[in-house]
PDB file of N, CA, C and O in Angstrom, chain B, residues numbered from 101:
ATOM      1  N   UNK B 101      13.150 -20.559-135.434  1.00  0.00           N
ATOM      2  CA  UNK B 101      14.356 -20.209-136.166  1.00  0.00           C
ATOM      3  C   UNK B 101      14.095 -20.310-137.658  1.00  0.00           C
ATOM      4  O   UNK B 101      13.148 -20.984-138.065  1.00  0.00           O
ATOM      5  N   UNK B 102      14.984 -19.598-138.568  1.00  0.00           N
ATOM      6  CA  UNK B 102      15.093 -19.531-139.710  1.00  0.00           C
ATOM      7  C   UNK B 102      16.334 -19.607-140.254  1.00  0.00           C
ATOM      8  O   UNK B 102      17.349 -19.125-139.751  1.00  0.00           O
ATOM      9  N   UNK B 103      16.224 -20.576-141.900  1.00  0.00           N
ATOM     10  CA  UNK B 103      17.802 -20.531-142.266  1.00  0.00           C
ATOM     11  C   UNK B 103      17.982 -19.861-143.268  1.00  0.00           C
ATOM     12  O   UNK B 103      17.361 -18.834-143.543  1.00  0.00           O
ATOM     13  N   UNK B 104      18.904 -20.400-143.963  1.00  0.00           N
ATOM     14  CA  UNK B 104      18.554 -20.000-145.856  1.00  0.00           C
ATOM     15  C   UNK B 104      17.352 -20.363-146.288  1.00  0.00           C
ATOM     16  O   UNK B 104      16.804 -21.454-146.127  1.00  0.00           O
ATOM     17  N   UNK B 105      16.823 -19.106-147.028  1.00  0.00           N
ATOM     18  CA  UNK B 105      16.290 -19.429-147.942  1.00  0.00           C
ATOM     19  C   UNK B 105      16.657 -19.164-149.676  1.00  0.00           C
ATOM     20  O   UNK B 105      17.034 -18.151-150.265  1.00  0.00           O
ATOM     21  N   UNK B 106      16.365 -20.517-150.144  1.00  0.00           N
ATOM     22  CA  UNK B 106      16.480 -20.835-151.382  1.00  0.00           C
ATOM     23  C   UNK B 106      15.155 -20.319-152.420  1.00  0.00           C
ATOM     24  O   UNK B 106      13.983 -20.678-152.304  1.00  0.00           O
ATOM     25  N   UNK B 107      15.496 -19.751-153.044  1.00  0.00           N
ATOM     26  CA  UNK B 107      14.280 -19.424-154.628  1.00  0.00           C
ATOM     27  C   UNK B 107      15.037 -19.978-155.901  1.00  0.00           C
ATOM     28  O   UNK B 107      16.230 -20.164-156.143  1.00  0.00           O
ATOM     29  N   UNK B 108      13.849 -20.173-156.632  1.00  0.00           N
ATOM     30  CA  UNK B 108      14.383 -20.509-158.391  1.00  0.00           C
ATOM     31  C   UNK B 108      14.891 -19.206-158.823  1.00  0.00           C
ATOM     32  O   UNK B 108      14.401 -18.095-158.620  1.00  0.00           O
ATOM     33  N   UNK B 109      16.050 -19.557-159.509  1.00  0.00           N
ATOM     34  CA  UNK B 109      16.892 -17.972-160.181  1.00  0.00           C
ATOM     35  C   UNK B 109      15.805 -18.196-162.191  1.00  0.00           C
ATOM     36  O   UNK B 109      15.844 -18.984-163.136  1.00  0.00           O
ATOM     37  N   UNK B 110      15.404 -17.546-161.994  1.00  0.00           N
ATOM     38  CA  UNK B 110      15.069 -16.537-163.505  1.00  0.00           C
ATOM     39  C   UNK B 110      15.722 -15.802-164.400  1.00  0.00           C
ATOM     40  O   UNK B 110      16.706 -15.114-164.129  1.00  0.00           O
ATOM     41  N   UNK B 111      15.141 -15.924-165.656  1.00  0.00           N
ATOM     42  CA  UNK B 111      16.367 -15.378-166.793  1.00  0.00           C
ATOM     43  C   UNK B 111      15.230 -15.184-167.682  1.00  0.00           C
ATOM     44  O   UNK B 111      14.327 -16.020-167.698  1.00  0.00           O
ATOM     45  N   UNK B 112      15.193 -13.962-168.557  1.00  0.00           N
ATOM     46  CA  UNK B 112      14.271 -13.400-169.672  1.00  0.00           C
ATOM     47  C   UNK B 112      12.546 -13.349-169.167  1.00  0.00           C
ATOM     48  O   UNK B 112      11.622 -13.411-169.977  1.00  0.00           O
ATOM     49  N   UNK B 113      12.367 -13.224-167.674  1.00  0.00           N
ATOM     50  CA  UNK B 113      11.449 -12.815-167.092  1.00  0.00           C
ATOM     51  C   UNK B 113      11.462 -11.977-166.269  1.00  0.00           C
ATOM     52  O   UNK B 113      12.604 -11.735-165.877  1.00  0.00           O
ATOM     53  N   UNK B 114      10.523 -11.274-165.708  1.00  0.00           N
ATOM     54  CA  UNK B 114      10.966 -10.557-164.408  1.00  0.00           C
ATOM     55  C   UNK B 114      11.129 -11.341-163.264  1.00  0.00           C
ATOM     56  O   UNK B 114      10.218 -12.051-162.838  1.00  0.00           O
ATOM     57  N   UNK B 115      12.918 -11.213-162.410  1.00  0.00           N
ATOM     58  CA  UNK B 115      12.801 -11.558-161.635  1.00  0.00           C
ATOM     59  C   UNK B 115      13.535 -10.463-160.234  1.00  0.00           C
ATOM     60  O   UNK B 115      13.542  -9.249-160.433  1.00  0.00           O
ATOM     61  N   UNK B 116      13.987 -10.902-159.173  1.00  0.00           N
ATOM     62  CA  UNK B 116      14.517  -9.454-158.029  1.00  0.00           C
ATOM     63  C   UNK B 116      15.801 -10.088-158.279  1.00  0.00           C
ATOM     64  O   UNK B 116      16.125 -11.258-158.485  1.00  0.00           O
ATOM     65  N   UNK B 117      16.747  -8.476-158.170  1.00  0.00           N
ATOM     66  CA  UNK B 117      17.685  -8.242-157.481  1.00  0.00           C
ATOM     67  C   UNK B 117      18.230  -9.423-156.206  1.00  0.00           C
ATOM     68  O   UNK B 117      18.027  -9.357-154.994  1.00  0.00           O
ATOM     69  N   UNK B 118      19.186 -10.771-157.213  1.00  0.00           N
ATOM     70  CA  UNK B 118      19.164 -11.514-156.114  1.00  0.00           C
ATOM     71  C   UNK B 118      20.344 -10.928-154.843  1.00  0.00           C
ATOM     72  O   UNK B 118      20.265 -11.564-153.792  1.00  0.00           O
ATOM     73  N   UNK B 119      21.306  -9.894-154.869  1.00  0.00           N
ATOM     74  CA  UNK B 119      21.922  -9.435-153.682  1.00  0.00           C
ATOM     75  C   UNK B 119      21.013  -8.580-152.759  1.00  0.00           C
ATOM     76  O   UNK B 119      21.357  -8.451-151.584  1.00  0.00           O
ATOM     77  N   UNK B 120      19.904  -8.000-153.195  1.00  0.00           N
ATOM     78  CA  UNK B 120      18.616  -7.050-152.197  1.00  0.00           C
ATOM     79  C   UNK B 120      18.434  -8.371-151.635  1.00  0.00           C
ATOM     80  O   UNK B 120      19.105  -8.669-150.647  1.00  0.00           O
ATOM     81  N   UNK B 121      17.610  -9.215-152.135  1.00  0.00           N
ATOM     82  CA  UNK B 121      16.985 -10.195-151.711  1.00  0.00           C
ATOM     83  C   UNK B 121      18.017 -11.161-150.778  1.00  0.00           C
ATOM     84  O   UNK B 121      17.341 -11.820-149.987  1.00  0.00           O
ATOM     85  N   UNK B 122      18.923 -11.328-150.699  1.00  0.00           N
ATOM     86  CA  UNK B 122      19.969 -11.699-150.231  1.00  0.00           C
ATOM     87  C   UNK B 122      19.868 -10.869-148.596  1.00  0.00           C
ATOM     88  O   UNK B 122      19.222 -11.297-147.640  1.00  0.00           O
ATOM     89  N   UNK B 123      20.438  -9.993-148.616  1.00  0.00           N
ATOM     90  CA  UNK B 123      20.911  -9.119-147.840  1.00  0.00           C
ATOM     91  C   UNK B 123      19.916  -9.038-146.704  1.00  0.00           C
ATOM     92  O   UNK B 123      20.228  -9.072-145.514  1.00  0.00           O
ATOM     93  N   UNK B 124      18.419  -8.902-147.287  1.00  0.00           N
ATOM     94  CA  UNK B 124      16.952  -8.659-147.026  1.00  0.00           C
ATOM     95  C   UNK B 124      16.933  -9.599-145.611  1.00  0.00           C
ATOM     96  O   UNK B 124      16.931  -9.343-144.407  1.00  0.00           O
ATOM     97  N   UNK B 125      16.918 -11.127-146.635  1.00  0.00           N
ATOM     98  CA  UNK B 125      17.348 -12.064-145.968  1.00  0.00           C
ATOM     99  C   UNK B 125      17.762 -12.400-144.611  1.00  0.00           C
ATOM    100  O   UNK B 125      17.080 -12.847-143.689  1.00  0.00           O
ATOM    101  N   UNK B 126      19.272 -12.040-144.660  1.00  0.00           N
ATOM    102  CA  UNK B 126      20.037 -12.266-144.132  1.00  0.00           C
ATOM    103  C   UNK B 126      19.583 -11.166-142.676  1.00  0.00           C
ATOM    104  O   UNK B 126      19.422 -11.760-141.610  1.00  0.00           O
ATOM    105  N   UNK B 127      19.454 -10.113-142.679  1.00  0.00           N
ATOM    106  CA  UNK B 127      18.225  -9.446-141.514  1.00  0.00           C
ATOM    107  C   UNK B 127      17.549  -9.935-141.262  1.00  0.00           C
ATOM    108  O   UNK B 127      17.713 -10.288-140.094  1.00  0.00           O
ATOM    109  N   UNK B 128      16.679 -10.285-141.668  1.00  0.00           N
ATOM    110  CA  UNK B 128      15.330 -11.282-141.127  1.00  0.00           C
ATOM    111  C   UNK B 128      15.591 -12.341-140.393  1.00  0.00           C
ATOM    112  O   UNK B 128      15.117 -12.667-139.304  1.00  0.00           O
ATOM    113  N   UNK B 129      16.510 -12.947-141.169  1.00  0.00           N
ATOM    114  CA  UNK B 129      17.121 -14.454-140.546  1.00  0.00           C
ATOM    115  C   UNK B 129      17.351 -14.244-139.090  1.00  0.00           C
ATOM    116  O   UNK B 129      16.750 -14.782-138.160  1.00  0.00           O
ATOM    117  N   UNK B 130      18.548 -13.165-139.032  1.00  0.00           N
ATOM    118  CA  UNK B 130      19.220 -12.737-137.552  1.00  0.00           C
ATOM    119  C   UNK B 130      18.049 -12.394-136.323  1.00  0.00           C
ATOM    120  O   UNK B 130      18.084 -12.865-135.186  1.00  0.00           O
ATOM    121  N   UNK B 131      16.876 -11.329-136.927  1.00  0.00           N
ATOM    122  CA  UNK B 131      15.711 -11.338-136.295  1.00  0.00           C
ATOM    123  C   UNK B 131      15.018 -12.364-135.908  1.00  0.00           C
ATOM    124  O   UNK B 131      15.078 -12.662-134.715  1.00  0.00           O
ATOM    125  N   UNK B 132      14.394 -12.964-136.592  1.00  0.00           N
ATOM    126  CA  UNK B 132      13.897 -14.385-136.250  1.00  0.00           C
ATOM    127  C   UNK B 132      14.347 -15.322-135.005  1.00  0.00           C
ATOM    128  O   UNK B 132      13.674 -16.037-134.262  1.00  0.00           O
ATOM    129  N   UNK B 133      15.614 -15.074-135.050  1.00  0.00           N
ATOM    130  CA  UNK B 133      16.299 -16.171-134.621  1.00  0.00           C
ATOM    131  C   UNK B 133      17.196 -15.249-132.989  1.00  0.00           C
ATOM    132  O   UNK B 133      18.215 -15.557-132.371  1.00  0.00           O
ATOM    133  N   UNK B 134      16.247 -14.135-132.812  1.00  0.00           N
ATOM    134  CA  UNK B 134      16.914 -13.463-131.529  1.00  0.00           C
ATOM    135  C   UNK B 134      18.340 -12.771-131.893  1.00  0.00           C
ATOM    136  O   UNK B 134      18.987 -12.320-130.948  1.00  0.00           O
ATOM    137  N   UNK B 135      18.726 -12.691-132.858  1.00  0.00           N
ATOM    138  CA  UNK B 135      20.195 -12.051-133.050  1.00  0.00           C
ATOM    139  C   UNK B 135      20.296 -10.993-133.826  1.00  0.00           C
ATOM    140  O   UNK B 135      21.005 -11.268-134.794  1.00  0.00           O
ATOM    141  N   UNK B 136      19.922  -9.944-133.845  1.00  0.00           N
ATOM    142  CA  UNK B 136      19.084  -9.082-134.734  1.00  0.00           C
ATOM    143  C   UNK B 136      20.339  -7.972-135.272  1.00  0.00           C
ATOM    144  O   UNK B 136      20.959  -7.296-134.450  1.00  0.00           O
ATOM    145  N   UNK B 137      20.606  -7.895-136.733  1.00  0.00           N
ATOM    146  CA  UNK B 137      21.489  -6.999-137.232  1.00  0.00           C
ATOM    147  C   UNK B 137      21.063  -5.596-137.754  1.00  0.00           C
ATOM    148  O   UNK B 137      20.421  -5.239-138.742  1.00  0.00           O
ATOM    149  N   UNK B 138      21.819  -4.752-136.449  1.00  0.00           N
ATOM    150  CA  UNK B 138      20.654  -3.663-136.735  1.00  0.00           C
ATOM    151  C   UNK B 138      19.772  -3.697-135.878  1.00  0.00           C
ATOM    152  O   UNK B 138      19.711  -4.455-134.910  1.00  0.00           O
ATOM    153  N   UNK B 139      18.901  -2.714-136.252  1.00  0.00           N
ATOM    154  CA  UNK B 139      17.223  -2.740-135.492  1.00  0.00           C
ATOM    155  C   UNK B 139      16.588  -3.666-136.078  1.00  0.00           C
ATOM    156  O   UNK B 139      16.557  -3.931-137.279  1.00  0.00           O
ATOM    157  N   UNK B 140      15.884  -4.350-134.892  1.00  0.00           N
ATOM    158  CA  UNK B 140      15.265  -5.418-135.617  1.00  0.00           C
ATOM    159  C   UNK B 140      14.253  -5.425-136.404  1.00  0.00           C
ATOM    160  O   UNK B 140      13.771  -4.300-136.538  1.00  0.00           O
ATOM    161  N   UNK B 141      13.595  -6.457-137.135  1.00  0.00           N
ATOM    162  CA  UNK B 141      12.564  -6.170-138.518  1.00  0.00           C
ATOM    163  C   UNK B 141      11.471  -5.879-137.827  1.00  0.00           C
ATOM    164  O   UNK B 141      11.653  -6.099-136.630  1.00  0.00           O
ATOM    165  N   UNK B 142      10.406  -5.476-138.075  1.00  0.00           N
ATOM    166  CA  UNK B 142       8.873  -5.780-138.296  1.00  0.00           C
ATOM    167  C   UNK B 142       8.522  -6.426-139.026  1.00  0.00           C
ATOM    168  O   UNK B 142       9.248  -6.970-139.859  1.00  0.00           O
ATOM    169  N   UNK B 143       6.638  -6.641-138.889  1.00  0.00           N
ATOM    170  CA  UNK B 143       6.471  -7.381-139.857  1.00  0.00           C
ATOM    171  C   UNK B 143       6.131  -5.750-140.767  1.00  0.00           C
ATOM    172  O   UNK B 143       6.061  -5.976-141.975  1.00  0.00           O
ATOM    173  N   UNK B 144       5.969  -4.589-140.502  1.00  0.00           N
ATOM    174  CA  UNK B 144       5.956  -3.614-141.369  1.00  0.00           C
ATOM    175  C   UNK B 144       6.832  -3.694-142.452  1.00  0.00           C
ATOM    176  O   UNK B 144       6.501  -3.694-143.637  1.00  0.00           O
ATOM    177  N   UNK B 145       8.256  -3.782-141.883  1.00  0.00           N
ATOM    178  CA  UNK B 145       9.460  -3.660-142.526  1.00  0.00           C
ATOM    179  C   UNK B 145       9.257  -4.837-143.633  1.00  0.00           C
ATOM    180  O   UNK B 145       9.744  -4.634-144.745  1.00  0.00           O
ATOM    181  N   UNK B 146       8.589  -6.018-143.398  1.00  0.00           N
ATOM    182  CA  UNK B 146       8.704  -7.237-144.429  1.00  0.00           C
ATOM    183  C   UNK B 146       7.636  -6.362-145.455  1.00  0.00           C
ATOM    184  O   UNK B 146       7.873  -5.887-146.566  1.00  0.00           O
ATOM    185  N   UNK B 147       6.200  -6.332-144.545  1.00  0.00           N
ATOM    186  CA  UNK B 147       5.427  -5.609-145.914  1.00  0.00           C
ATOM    187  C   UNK B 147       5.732  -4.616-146.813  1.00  0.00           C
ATOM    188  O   UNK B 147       4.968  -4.431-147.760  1.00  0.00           O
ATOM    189  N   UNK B 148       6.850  -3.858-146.660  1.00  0.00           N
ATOM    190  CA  UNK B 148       6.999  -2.461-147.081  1.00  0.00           C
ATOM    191  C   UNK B 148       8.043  -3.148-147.866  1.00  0.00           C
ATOM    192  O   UNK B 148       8.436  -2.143-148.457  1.00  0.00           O
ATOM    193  N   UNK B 149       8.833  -4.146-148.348  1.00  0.00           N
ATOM    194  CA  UNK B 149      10.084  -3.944-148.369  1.00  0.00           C
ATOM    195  C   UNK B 149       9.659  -4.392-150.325  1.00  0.00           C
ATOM    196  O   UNK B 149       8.809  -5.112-150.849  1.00  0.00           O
ATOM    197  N   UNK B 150      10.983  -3.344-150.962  1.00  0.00           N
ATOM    198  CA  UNK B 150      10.787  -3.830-152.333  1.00  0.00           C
ATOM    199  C   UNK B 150      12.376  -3.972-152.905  1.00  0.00           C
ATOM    200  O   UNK B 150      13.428  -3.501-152.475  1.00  0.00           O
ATOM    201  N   UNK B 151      12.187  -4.507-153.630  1.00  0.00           N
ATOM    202  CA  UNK B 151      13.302  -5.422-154.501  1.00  0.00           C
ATOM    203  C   UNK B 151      13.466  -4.676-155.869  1.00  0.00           C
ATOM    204  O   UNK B 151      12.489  -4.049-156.275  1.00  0.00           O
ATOM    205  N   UNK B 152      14.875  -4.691-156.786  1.00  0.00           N
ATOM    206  CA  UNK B 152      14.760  -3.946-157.970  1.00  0.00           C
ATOM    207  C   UNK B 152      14.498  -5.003-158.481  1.00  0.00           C
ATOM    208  O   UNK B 152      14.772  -6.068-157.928  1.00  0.00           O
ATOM    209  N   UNK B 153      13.909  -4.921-159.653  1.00  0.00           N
ATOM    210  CA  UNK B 153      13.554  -6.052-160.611  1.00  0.00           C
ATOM    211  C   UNK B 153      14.136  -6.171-161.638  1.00  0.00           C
ATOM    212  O   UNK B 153      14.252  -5.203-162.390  1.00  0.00           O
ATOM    213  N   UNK B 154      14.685  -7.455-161.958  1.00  0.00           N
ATOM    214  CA  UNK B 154      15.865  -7.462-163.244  1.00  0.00           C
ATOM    215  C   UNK B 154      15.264  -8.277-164.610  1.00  0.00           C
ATOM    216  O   UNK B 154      14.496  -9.238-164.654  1.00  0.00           O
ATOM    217  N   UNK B 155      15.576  -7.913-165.136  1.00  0.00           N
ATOM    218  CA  UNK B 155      14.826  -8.796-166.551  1.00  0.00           C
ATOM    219  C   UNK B 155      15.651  -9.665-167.582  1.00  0.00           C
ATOM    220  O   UNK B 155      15.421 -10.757-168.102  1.00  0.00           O
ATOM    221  N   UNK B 156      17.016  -8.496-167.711  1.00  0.00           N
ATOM    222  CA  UNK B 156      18.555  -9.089-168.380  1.00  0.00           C
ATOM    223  C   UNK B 156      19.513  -9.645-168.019  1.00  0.00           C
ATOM    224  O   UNK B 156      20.614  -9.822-168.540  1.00  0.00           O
ATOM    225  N   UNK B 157      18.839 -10.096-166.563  1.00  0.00           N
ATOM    226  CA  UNK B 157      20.167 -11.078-165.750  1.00  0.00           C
ATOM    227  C   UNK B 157      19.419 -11.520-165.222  1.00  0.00           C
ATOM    228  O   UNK B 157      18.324 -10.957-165.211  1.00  0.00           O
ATOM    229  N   UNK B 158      19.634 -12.960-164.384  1.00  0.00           N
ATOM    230  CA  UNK B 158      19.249 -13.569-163.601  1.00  0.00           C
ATOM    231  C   UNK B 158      18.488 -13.318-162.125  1.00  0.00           C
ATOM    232  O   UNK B 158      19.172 -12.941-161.173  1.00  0.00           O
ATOM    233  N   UNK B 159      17.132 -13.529-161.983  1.00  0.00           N
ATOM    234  CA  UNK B 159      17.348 -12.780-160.996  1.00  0.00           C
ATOM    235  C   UNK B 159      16.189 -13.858-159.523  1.00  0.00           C
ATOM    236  O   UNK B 159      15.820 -14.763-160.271  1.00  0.00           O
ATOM    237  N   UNK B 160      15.936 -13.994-158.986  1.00  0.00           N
ATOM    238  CA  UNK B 160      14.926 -14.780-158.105  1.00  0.00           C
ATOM    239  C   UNK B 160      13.417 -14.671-158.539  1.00  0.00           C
ATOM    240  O   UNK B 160      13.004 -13.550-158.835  1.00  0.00           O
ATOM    241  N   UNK B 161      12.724 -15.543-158.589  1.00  0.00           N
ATOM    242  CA  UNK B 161      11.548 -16.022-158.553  1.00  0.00           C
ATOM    243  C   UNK B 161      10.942 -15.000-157.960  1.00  0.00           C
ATOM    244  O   UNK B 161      11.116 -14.833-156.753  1.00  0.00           O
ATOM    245  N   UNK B 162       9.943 -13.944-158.860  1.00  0.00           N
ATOM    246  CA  UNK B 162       8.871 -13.045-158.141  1.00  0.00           C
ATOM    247  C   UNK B 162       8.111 -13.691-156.967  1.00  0.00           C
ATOM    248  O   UNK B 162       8.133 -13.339-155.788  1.00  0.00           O
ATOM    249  N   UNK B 163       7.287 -14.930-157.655  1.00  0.00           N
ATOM    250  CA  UNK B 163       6.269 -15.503-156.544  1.00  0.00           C
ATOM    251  C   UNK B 163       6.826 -16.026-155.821  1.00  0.00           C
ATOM    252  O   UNK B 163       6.284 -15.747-154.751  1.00  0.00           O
ATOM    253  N   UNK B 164       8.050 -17.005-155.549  1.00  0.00           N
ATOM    254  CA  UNK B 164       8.366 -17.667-154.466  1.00  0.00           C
ATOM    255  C   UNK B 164       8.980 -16.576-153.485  1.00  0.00           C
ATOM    256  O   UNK B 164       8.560 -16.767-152.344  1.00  0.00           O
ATOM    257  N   UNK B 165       9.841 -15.497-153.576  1.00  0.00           N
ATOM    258  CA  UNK B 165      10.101 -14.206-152.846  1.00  0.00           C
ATOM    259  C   UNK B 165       8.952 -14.415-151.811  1.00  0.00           C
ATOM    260  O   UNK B 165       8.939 -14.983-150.719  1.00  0.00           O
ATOM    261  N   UNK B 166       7.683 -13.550-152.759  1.00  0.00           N
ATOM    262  CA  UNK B 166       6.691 -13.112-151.946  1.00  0.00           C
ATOM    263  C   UNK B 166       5.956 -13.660-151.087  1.00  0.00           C
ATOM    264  O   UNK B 166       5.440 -13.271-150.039  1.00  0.00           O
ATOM    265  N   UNK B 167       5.966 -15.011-151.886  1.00  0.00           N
ATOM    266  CA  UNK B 167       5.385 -16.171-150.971  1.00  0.00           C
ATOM    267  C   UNK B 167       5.980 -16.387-149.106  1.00  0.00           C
ATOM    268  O   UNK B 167       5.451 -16.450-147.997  1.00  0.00           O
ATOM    269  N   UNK B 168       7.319 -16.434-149.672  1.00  0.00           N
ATOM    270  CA  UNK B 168       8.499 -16.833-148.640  1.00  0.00           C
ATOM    271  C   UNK B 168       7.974 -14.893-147.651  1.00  0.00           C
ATOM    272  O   UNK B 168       7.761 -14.979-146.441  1.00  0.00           O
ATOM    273  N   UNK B 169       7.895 -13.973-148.076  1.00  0.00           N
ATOM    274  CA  UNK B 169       7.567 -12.397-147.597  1.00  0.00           C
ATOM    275  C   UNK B 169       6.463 -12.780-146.157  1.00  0.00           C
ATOM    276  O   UNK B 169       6.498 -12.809-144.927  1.00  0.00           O
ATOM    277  N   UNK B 170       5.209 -13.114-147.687  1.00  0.00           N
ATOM    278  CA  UNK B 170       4.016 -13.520-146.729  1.00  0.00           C
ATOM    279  C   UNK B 170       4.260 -14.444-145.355  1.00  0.00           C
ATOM    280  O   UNK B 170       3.990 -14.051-144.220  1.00  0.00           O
ATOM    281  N   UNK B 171       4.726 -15.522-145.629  1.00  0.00           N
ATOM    282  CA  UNK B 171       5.121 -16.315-144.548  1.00  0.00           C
ATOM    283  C   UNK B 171       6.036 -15.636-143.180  1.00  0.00           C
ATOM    284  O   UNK B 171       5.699 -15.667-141.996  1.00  0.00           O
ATOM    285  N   UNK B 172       7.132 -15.102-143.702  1.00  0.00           N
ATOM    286  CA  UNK B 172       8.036 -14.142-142.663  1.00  0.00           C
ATOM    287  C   UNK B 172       7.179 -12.961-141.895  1.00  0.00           C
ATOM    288  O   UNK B 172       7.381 -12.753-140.698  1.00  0.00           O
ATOM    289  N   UNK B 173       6.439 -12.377-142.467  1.00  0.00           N
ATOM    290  CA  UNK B 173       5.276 -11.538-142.307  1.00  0.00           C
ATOM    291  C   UNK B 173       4.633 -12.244-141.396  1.00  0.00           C
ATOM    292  O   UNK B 173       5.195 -11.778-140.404  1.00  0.00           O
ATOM    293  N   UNK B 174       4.144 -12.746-141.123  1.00  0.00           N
ATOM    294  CA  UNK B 174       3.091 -13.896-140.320  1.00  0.00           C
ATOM    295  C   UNK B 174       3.694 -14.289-138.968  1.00  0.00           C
ATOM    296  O   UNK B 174       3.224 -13.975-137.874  1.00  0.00           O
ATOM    297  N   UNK B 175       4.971 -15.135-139.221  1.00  0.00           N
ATOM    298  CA  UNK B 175       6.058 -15.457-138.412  1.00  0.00           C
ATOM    299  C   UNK B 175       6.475 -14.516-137.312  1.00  0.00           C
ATOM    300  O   UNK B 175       6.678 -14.815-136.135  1.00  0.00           O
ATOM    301  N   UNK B 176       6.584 -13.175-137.957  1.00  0.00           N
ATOM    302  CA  UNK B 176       7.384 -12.214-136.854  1.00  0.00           C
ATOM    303  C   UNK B 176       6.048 -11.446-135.861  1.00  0.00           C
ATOM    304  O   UNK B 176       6.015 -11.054-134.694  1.00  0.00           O
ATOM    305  N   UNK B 177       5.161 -11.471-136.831  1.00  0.00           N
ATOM    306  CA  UNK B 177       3.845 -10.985-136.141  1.00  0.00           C
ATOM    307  C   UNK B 177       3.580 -11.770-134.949  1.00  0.00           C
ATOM    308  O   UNK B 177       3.124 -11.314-133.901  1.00  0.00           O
ATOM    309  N   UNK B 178       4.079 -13.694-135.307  1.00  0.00           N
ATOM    310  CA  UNK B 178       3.360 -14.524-134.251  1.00  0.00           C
ATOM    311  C   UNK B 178       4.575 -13.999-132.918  1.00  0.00           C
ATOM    312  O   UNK B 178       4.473 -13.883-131.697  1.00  0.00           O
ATOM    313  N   UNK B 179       5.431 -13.833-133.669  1.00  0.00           N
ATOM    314  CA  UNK B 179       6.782 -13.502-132.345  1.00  0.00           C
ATOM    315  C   UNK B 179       6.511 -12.428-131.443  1.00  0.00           C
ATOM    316  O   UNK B 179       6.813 -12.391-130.250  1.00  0.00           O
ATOM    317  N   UNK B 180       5.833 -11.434-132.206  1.00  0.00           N
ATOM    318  CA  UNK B 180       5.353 -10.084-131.149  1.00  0.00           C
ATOM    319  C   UNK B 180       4.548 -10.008-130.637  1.00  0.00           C
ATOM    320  O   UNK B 180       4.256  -8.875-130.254  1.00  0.00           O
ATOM    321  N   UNK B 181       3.616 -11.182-130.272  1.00  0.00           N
ATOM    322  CA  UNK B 181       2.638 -11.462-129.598  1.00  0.00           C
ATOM    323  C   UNK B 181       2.919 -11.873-128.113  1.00  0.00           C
ATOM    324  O   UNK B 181       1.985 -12.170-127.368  1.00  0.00           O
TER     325      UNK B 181
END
């Protein structure tokens, strides 16, 4: 299972679109966890997936995102085994 995940919010750097990243989320989560909104993810769908990037507002942590990507990536792969 999977819950929230939390990132550092950013300001006068590049950071994502924290409602994409949100939303993103919130799919994955449901997948993970057998309850799937929608068709469920791949790990394609994690690799492929991109975020707008904000610079003048607040926006999530580039590396911890991707980090948290890589990991979900891994995770759903071990599930389709």
């Amino acid at each position: 299972m999977i819950g929230p995940a939390e990132f550092s919010r950013v300001r006068w750097r590049e950071g994502y679109a924290p409602e994409e990243v949100d939303a993103f989320v919130e799919r994955l989560a449901a997948t993970l966890n057998g309850q799937p909104i929608g068709p469920p993810m791949t790990p394609e769908d994690v690799r492929n997936v991109s975020f707008t990037p904000v610079r003048l507002r607040e926006g999530y942590s580039v590396d911890e995102v991707d980090q948290f990507l890589d990991l979900a990536e891994a995770k759903l792969s071990e599930q389709q085994r």
